[in-house]
Each structure stands twice: as structure tokens, then as C-alpha cells.
C-alpha positions as CSV (number, residue, x, y, z in Angstrom):
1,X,-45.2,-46.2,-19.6
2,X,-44.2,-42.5,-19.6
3,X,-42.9,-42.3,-16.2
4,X,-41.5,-45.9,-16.6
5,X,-39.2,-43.7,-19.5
6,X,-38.7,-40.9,-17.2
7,X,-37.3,-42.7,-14.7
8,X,-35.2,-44.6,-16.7
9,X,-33.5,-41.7,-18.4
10,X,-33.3,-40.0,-15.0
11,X,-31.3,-43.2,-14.1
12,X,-29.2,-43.3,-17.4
13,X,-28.0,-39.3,-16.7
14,X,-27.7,-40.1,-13.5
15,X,-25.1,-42.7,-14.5
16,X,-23.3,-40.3,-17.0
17,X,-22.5,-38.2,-14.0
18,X,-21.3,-40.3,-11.8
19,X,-19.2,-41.3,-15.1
20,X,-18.0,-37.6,-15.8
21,X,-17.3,-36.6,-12.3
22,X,-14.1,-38.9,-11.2
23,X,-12.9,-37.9,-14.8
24,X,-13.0,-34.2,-14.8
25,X,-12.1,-34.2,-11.5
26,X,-8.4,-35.7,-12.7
27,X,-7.5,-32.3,-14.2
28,X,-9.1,-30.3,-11.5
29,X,-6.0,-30.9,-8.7
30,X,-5.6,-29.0,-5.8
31,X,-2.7,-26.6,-6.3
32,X,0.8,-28.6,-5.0
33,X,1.6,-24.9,-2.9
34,X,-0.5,-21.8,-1.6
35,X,-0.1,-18.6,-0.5
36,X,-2.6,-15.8,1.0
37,X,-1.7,-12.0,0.3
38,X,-3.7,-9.5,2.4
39,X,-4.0,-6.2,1.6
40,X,-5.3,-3.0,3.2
41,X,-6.8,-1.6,-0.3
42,X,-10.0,-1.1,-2.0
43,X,-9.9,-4.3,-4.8
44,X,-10.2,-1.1,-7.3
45,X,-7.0,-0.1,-6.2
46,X,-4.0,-0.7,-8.7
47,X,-1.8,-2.1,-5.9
48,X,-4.5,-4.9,-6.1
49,X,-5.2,-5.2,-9.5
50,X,-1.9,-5.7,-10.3
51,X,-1.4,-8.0,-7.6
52,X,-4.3,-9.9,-8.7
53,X,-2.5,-10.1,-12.4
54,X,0.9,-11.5,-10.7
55,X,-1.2,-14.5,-9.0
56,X,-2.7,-15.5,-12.2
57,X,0.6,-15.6,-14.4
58,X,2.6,-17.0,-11.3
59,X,-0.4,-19.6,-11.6
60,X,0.0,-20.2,-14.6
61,X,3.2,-20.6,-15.7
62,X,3.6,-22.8,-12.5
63,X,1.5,-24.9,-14.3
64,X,-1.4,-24.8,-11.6
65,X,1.6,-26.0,-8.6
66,X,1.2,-22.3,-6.5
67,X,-1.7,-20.5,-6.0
68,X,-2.0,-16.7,-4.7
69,X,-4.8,-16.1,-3.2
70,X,-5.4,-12.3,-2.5
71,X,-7.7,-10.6,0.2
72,X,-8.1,-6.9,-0.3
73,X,-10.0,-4.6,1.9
74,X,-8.2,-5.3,5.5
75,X,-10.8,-8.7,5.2
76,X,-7.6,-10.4,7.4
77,X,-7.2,-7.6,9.7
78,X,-6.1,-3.5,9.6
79,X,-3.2,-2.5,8.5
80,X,-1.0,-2.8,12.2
81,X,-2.5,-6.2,12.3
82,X,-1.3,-7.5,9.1
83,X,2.6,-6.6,10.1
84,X,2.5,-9.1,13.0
85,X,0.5,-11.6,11.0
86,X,2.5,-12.1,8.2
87,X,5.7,-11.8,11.0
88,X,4.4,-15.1,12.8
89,X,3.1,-16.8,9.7
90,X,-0.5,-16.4,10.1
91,X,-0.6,-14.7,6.3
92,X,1.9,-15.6,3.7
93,X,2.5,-12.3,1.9
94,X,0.9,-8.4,2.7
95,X,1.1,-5.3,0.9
96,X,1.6,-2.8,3.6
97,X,2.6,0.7,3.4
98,X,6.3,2.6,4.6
99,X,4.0,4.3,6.9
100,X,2.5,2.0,8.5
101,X,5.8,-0.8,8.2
102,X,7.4,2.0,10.2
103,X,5.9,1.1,13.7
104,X,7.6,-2.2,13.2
105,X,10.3,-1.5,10.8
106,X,11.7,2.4,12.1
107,X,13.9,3.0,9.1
108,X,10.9,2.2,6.7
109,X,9.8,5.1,7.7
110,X,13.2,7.0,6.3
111,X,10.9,7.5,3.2
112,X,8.5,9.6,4.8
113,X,11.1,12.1,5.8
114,X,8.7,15.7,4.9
115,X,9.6,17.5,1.9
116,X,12.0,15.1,1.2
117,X,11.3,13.9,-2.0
118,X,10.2,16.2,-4.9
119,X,10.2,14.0,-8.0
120,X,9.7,10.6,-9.1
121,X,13.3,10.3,-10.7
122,X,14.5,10.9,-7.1
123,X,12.3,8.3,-5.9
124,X,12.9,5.6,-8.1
125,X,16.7,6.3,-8.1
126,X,17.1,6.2,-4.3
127,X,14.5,3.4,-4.0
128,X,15.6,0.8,-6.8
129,X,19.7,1.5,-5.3
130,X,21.0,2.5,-2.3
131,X,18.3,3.6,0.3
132,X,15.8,0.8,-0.8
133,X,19.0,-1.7,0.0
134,X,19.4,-0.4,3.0
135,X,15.6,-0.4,4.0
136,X,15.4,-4.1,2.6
137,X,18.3,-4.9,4.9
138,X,16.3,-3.8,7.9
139,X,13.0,-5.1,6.9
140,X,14.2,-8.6,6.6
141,X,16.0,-8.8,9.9
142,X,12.5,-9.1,11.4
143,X,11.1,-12.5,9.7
144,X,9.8,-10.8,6.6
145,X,11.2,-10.3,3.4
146,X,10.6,-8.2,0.2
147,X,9.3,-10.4,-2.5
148,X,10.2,-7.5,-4.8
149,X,11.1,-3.8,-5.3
150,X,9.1,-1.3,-4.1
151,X,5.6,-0.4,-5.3
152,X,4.0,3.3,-5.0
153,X,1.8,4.4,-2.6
154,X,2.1,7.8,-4.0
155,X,2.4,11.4,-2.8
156,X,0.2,12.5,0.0
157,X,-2.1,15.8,-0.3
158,X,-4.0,16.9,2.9
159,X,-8.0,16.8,2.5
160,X,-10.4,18.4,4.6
161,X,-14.0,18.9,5.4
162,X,-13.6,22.3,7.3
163,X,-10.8,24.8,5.6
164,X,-8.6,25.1,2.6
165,X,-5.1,24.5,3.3
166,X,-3.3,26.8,1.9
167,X,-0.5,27.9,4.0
168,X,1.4,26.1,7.1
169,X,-0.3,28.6,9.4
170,X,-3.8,27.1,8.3
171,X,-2.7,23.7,9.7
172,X,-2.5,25.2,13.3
173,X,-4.6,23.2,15.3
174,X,-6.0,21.4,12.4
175,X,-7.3,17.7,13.5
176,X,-6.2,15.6,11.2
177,X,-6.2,11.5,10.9
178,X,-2.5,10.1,9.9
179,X,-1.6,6.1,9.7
180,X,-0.1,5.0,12.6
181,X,3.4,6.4,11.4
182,X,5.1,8.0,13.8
183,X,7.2,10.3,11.6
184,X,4.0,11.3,10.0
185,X,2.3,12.4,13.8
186,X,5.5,14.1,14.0
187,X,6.0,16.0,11.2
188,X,2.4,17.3,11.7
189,X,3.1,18.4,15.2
190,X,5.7,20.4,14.1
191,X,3.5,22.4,11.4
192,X,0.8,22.8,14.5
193,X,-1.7,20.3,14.0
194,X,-3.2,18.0,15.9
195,X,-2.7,14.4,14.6
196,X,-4.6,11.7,15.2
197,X,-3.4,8.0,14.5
198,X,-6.4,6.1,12.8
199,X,-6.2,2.2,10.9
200,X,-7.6,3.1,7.6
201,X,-10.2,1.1,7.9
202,X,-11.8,3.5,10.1
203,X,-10.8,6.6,8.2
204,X,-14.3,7.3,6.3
205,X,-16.4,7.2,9.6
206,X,-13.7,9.2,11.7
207,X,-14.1,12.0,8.9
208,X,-17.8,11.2,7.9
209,X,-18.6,11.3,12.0
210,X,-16.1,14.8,12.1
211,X,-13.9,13.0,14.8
212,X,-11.2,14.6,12.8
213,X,-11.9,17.7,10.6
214,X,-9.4,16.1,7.6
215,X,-7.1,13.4,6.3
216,X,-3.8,12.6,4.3
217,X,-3.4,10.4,1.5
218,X,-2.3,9.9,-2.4
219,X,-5.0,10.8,-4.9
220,X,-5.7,7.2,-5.8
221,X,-6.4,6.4,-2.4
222,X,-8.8,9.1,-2.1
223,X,-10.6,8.2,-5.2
224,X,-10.8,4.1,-4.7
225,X,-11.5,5.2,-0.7
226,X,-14.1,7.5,-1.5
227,X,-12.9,10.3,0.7
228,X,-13.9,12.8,-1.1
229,X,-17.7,11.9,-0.2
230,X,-16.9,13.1,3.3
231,X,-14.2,15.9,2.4
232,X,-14.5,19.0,0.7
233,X,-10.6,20.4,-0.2
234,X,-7.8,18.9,-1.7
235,X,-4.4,20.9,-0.9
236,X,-1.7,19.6,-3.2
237,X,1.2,19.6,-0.7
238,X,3.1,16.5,-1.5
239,X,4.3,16.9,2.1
240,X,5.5,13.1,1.6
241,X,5.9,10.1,-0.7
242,X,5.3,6.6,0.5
243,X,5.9,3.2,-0.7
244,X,4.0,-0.1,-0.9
245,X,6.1,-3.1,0.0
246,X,5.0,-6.7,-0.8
247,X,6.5,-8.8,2.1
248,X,6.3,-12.5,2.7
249,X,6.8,-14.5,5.3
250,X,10.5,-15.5,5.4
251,X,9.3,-19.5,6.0
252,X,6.7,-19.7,4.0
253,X,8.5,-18.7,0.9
254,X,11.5,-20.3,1.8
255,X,9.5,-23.5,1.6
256,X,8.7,-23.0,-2.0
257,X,10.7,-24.6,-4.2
258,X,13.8,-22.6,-5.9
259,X,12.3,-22.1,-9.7
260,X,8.8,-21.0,-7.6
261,X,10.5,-18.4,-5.3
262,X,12.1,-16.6,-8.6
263,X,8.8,-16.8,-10.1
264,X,7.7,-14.9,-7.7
265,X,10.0,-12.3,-7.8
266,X,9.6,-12.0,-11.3
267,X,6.3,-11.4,-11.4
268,X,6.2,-9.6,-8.4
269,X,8.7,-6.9,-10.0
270,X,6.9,-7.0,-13.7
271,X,3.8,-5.9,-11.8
272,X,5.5,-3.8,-9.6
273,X,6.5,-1.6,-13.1
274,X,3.1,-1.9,-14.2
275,X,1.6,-0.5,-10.8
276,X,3.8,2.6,-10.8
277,X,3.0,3.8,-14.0
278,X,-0.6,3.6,-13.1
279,X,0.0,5.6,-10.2
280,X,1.8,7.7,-11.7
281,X,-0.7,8.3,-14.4
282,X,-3.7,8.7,-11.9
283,X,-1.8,11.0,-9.9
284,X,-2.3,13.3,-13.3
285,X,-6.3,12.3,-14.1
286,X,-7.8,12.0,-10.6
287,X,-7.7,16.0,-10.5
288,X,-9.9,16.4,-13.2
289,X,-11.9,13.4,-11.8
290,X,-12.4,14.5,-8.6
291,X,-13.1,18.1,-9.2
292,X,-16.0,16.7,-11.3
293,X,-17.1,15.5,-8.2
294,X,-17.3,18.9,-6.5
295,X,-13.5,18.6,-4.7
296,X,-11.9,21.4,-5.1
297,X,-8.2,21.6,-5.6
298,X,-6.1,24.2,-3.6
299,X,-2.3,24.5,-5.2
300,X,0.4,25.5,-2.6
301,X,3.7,26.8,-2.3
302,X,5.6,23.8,-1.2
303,X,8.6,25.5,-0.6
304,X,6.9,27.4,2.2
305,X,5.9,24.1,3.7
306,X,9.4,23.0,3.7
307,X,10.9,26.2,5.2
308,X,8.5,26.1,8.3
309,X,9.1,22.1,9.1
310,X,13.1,23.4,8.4
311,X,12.5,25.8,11.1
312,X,11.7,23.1,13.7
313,X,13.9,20.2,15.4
314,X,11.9,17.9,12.7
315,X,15.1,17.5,10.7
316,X,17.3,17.2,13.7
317,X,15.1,14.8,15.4
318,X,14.9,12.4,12.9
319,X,18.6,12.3,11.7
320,X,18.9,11.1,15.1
321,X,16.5,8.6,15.2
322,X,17.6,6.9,11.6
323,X,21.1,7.2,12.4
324,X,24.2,8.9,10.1
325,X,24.4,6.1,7.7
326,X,20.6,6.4,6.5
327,X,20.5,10.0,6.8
328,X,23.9,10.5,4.4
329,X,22.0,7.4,1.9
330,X,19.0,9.5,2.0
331,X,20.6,13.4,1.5
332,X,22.8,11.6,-0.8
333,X,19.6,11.4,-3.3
334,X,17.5,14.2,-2.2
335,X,20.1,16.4,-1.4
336,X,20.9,18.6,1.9
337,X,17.7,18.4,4.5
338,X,17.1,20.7,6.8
């Protein structure tokens, strides 16, 4: 009798199940429209975060019809690969760096000009008007587009495992990883050290394994990155700013509907705000972080910097290679270079 009564309620649940199932299943529907964003960050990151908070509103007040699906971490691919996959449609959307958008997109690299850029008003100024335009123009002429104004990447301060970096004459010979930027292997050649192009992916073994003595990056990165397990000094140099841009591939968004694409860009450009003023703000607390961590923090005459890079073709050479019109934008917001 009692496992007659067993079986039977086994039975009767069983039943409810099957009953539930096809019912909750009615207000579980697929998304109508979906989109994969890859990123080259630590999911700690705020470019990521924030990224992660666009998805869900542009989910939500799409009423469940797009879904953003985000993939931190280079999990698609490093940083080079994600520029050609997002060019032939193999990833929707990517945050990618000026950098590293450079080797595809020269005048990206405009930004990363050395010295060029002392303050955030300059930066948002020349980025939110005319020299962000005129990068944007460029960028989409290549399949991509900008599914909203720039995001910060931050200033870059030189780390290293072997010497403090104090003056340009201590980066003589001084082996040192860079993205694979070309403005940024130039600029370094010019101060005397030896730059090596490395994906970030690879950047903690290449310094934990000493194939290069030190690094360059923006405080945030060397926190979420954990560089400074395998570094020892910080110099503050500020030798350049960079810029995250959140691209899409030009046919995959233009298939979304018209009310879906400004979502989009909405939400892209509300988190956009929010992800600079968390930059912005860890630029200022990561130094008290970090040196808790035993990093110590070497402060530096920028100006000195500048004057030795001046006393190079590094000005020259690059004018050249962005052309007058980007050059004039560009001085026209930083003032007189070189």
C-alpha cells in the first residue's frame, strides 16, 4: 500500500510538471534580436561593469526584444583579433582601445600623440567635438561604427620590475611591453627604450617571466590586471591618454530596428558618463591602493619628458603621418606640439 501511494504521487507531480512547464515556458521567449560584445578587460574592470549595466537596461526597456551578451577577458580572441572580428561580423560589438584600433584605424591613434594631453577638460573637449568627429569619420569608413562617444582608458604610467623611472635618461635601453600601437613603439624609441609589442593577454607572463623588464598602462588596468604582483615601481608620467571605443559592426546594427539602434546609443552614452567618472575617480584612489600593496610611486617632471620627445623627429614624424587637417584639430585643443 505504501509504495502503491508513492508511486501514485510520483505520478500526480509528475503530471503537474508536465502541466507547469509549456506554461512558464510562454513568458520565457527567446530574445527577438542578439548581440555579443567582447572585450579585452578584466570583468572587474569599469569599462565592463558598465557595459554589463547598458545590456541589462537596453534589455529591459526593449521589453526582453535585444539581448547583449558581453564576453570580457579576450574569451573571443586578443585585442588585434577582436578589430577584424567585429570588421567581418564574427562579433557584433567590442570595446577596444585607441591604441590598439590604431593598427587598423591610423588616426585612432592621433590620441596617443606623447605629452599631448595634460588634463581631462582637454580631453573631453577635443573628444566629445571636433577631434572625436574626425576620428569617428575614419573609424566608420572601415565597416565599424561607434555606438557611442568615447569611453576612458585612462592615462598611462610606466611600471617596472627592475628601476625607478624617474627621468627620460632612465628609459635608455629600458625593455618595455607596449600594445601593438605603433605611435606608442615609436614614441618610446625616441626616449631610448626598447619596445616590445605584446596582446595584453600575454602581458603578466612576459613581465612575471622578465621577457620585458616593465609595462605601460592606466592605474585601473594595473589594479584589475594585477600588474603590480609582477612589478615593483609606478612612475607617474602620463606620457599618454587613451580612449575606449565601443564599435559595432555596421550590419549587424543596421539590422536592428530604428527605436533599438537609439536605445543603444542611449545607453551606450549614459554608461559611457558613468564609466569616466569611475576612472576618473580611480585614477585618484588606486595610489593609496596600490602602495598598500608595496608599489611604490615615483612622481616626475613631466615637462622634462616632453622636452626630450620635443627634441626628436617624434613630433615631425607624426604630423606627417596624420596629415595637416588632424594635426591643426588636434593643436587646436592641446595647443602648439612640438
Amino acid at each position: 500500500m505504501r509504495k502503491a501511494t508513492t508511486r501514485r504521487r510520483f505520478m500526480a507531480g509528475a503530471m503537474v510538471g508536465a502541466a507547469v512547464l509549456p506554461f512558464t515556458a510562454r513568458f520565457a521567449k527567446a530574445a527577438e534580436f542578439t548581440m555579443k560584445l567582447a572585450t579585452g578587460q578584466d570583468p572587474s574592470h569599469p569599462v565592463n561593469k558598465r557595459a554589463q549595466q547598458a545590456a541589462d537596461r537596453i534589455k529591459e526597456a526593449s521589453g526582453g526584444r535585444l539581448e547583449i551578451n558581453i564576453y570580457p577577458a579576450n574569451q573571443l580572441g586578443s585585442d588585434t583579433d577582436l578589430i577584424s572580428q567585429v570588421r567581418v561580423g564574427a562579433v557584433d560589438a567590442i570595446n577596444i582601445s585607441s591604441s590598439v584600433l590604431a593598427t587598423r584605424v591610423p588616426l585612432a591613434g592621433i590620441v596617443n600623440t606623447g605629452f599631448a594631453f595634460t588634463s581631462y577638460d582637454q580631453v573631453w573637449k577635443a573628444m566629445d567635438g571636433s577631434l572625436g568627429d574626425h576620428i569617428r569619420k575614419d573609424i566608420e569608413k572601415t565597416g565599424a561604427i561607434a555606438l557611442s562617444k568615447p569611453w576612458d582608458n585612462g592615462f598611462r604610467q610606466i611600471t617596472s620590475s627592475t628601476r625607478e623611472i624617474k627621468t627620460p635618461d632612465d628609459l635608455k635601453s629600458f625593455k618595455i611591453r607596449v600594445p601593438a600601437a605603433p605611435i606608442l613603439t615609436s614614441l618610446f624609441q625616441a626616449l631610448g627604450a626598447g619596445p616590445t609589442p605584446i596582446n595584453f593577454n600575454e602581458v603578466y607572463t612576459s613581465l612575471q617571466t622578465k621577457v620585458v623588464e616593465g609595462q605601460e598602462n592606466p592605474l585601473p588596468i594595473i589594479a584589475t590586471a594585477k600588474i603590480y604582483e609582477v612589478q615593483k615601481y609606478c612612475s607617474l608620467t602620463s606620457h599618454v591618454w587613451d580612449a575606449y571605443w565601443i564599435l559595432g559592426n555596421r550590419a549587424a546594427f543596421g539590422k536592428l530596428p530604428s527605436d533599438l539602434q537609439a536605445l543603444v546609443s542611449r545607453e551606450f552614452g549614459r554608461s559611457a558618463d558613468d564609466e569616466r567618472s569611475d576612472i576618473a575617480a580611480l585614477s585618484q584612489s588606486l595610489r593609496a591602493d596600490l602602495a598598500a600593496k608595496g608599489f611604490t610611486f615615483v612622481d616626475v617632471d613631466k615637462e622634462a619628458f616632453r622636452t626630450a620627445l620635443g627634441k626628436t623627429s617624434f613630433y615631425k614624424d607624426w604630423r606627417g603621418k596624420f596629415g595637416e587637417e588632424a594635426w591643426k584639430i588636434l593643436q587646436s585643443n592641446v595647443g602648439e606640439l612640438g
